[in-house]
N, C-alpha and C positions, 0 to 999 in steps of 0.2 A: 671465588676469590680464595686464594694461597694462605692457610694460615702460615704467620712467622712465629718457630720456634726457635730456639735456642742455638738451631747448627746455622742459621742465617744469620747470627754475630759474628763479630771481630774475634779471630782465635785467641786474641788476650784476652779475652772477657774470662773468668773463674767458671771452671768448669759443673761448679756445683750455681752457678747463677741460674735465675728462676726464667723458665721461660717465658718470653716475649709473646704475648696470642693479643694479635689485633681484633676487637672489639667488632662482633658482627653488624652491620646495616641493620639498623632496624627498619621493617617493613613499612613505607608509608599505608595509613590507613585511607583504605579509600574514602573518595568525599561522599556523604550522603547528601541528599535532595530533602531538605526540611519542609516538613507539608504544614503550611500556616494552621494554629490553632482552632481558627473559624470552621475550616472545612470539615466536615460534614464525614461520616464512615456509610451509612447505608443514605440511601433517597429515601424524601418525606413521603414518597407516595411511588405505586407503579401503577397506578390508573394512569392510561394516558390521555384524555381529557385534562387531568388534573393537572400533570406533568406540563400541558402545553399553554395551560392557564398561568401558572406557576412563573414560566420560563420568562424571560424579558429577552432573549434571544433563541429564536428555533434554528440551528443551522443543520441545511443536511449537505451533508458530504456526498456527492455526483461523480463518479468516472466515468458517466458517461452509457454504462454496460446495465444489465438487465436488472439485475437485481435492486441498485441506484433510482433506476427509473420507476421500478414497480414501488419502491419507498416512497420515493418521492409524489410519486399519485395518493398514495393511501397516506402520508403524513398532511400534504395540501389538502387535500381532502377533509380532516378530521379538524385541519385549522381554521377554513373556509366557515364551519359549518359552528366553528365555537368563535368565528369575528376576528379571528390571531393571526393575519395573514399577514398583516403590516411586521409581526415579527421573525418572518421567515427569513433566511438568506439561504441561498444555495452558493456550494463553494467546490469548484472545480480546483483540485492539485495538477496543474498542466508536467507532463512529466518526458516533455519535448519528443525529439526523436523516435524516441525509443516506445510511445504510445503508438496507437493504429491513428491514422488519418481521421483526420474531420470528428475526432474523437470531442476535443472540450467545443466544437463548433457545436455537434450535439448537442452536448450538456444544457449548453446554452437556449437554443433551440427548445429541448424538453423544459425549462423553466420558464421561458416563456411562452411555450402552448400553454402550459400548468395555470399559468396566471402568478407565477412569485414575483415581486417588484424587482427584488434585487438579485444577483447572482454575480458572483465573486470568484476570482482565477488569482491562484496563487500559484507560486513557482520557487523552486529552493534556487540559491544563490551560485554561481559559480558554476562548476563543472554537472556534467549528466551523468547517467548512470554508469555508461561503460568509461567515463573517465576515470570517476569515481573505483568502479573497478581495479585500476591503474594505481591510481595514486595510494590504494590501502593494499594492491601487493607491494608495492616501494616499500611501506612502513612496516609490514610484517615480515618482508623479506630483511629490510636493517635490524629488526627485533630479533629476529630465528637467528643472525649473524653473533650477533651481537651475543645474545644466550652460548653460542655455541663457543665464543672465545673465551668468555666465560669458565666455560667446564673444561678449558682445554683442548677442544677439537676443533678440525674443519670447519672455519664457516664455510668452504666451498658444498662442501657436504650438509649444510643445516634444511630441514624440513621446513619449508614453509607452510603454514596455515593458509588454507582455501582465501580467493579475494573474491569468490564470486558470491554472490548472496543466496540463501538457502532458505531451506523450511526450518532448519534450527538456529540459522543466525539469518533472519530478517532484517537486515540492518538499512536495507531500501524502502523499508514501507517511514520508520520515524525522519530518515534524512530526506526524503523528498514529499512526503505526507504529511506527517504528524507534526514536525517542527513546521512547515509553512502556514500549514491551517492553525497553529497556533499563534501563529505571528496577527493572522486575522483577527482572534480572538481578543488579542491583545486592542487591534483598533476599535473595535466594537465597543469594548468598557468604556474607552476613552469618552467615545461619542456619547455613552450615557451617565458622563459624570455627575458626580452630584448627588446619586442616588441616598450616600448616607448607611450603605450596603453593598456586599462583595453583590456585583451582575451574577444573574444566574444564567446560564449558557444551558440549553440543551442541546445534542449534537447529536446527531441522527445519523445509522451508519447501518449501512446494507448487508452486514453477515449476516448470514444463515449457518441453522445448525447441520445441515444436509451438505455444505461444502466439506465438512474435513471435521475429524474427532475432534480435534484443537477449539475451531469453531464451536462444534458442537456444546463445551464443557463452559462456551462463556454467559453471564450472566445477559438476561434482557433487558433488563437498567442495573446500573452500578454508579456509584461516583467516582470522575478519574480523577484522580485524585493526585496523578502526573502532571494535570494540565490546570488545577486550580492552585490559587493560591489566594492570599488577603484581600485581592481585589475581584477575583471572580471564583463561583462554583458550579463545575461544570458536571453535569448529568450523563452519560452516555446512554442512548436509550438504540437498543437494535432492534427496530419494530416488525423488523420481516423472518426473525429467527427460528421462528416454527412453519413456517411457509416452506412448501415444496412447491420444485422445477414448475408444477401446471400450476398452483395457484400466482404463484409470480406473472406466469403468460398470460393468466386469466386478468389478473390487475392490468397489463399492458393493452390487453384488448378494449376492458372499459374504458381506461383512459384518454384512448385510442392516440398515445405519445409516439413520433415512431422511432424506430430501435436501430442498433446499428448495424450494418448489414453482415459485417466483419460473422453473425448469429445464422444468418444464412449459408453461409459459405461453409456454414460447422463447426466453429468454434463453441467454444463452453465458456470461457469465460473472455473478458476484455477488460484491456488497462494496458499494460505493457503487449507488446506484439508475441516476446518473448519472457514469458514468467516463468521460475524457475519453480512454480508453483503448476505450472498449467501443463495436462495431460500431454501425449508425445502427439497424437493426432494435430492438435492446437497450434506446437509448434510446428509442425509442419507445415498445418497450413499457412502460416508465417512466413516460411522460407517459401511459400509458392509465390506469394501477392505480395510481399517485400524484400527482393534477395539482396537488393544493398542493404539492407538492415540486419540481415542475418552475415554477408559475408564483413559488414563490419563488428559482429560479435564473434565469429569466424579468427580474425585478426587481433580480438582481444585477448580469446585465450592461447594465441603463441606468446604474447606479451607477460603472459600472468603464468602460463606453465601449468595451464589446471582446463578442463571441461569445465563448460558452461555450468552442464548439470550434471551431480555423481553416478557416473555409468552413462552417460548420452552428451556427445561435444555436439557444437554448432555444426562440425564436421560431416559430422555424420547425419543429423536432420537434412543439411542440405543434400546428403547424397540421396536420399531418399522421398525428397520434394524434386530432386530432379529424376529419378527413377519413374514418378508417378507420371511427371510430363512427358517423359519419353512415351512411356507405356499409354496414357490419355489423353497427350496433347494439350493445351492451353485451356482449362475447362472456365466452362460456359457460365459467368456469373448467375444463380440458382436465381427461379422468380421470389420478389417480394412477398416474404410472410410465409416458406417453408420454414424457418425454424418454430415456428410459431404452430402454423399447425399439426404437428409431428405430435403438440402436447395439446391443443385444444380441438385440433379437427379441422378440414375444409372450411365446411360453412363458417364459423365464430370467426374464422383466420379472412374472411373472403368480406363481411359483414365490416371490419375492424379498418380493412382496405379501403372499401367505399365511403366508411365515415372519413379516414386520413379526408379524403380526395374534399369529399363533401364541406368538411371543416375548416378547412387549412390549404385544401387547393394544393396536396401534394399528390407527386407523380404515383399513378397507381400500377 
């Protein structure tokens, strides 16, 4: 904004008149998030026994993928065994299209081999991820304009900020995660009105410290402190975070829950087809066994004027899932329960197979 001085008057005005300076914008202060009095700074206890005694709601959060499922055995498990099973819910984020196939069908599936009563599918409202994409380069592209006329220049010329979501701006995990499973949380209280007391929520969540430094640095119980307020206090407790790749396998194999195949094929992790999180292998293999999904992220970033991911477009993965087919032709979906024994072995992988079959009367 222009200040107005003195040569911006009427030339009658007296030359010794004082100059005119419009009075700067004061900055609005961003709104904070007041965190109700009641709640809590550390947890009353990290024994988890106690934690699960405690809890008036155990919910574990399920995408479906490895790490999910091996929680979800060893939290069942520890519930069963203290009576607290009636307080489990398991809560699937369905995260549409843009998940791998038969993904929350899974979920569901492992919570009910598991034995949990309930299990719960939430969904953010309105647009999906790659629309969502869309719609926040529209506003930061109005934004970049906007600054730039501002200072005087080009908005033809204005830098837009990235729309696609990253390791430093994760803005996909609270829009289609965090705020829905919240919403859950929210009906859960309801149902135990009365208590006379904020619900206490334990929420059960499958990072490991072996995924990523970030990971690594987070606590094993904390209170979120985001997600309580007057009427609920929620726990977060991530019970697998000292567990490595083979212990996780080894929980799948007692369980004997079974896993999604997307693990076979090579993948490392699962949720989204294309995480902007997940190694370059991963997406590849993505663009082999989903290529409408990939050439419709392909088409997003013409839309948005940015790669998928910084230094690697959808572009270019697809040239190189299609490189592999030329070169290996349509490969042969891999037998059930190589990923699996890569980290346990033959036998334990072969043992875990026979019980599926035995138990549950799945294809072996």
């Amino acid at each position: 904004m222009q200040t107005a001085t003195l040569f911006d008057l009427p030339a009658i005005q007296s030359a010794h008149a004082v100059p005119v300076v419009e009075a700067p914008a004061k900055p609005q202060p961003k709104r904070r998030k007041t965190v109700h009095a009641s709640v809590p700074f550390e947890p009353s206890t990290l024994v988890p026994d106690e934690m699960i005694r405690d809890a008036d709601w155990i919910v574990i959060s399920s995408s479906g993928g490895k790490d999910s499922q091996a929680m979800l055995s060893y939290v069942v498990r520890r519930a069963k065994a203290l009576g607290m099973l009636h307080k489990v819910v398991v809560v699937h984020a369905d995260l549409g299209r843009v998940e791998w196939e038969g993904t929350r069908e899974l979920a569901e599936l492992q919570a009910a081999l598991a034995g949990v009563p309930r299990f719960e599918v939430v969904q953010a409202k309105g647009a999906d991820l790659l629309d969502r994409v869309e719609i926040r380069y529209g506003k930061l592209k109005a934004k970049a304009e906007e600054e730039a006329r501002e200072a005087g220049e080009d908005p033809a010329m204005a830098k837009v900020a990235p729309a696609w979501p990253s390791s430093a701006a994760r803005w996909c995990t609270p829009d289609a995660k965090r705020g829905p499973i919240r919403t859950l949380y929210t009906r859960l209280v309801d149902e135990l009105g009365g208590l006379g007391r904020p619900v206490r929520i334990l929420e059960c969540i499958g990072q490991r410290a072996a995924e990523s430094t970030a990971r690594a640095q987070l606590a094993e119980v904390e209170i979120n402190r985001g997600a309580s307020n007057g009427k609920r206090h929620v726990t977060t407790w991530r019970p697998i975070h000292a567990w490595s790749d083979r212990k996780v396998w080894q929980e799948i194999a007692r369980s004997r829950l079974p896993y999604h195949p997307a693990y076979d094929w090579g993948n490392r992790r699962l949720s989204c087809v294309f995480c902007v999180l997940g190694c370059n292998s991963d997406l590849v293999n993505g663009a082999r066994r989903v290529p409408e999904l990939a050439a419709a992220y392909a088409r997003t970033e013409v839309v948005v004027r940015a790669d998928f991911k910084k230094g690697l477009s959808m572009r270019e993965i697809i040239r190189r899932a299609q490189a592999l087919e030329e070169a290996e032709g349509p490969a042969a979906r891999p037998p059930a329960g190589t990923a699996m024994a890569v980290h346990i072995g033959h036998a334990a992988t072969t043992k875990y197979r026979v019980r599926q079959v035995t138990l549950y009367g799945l294809a072996a």
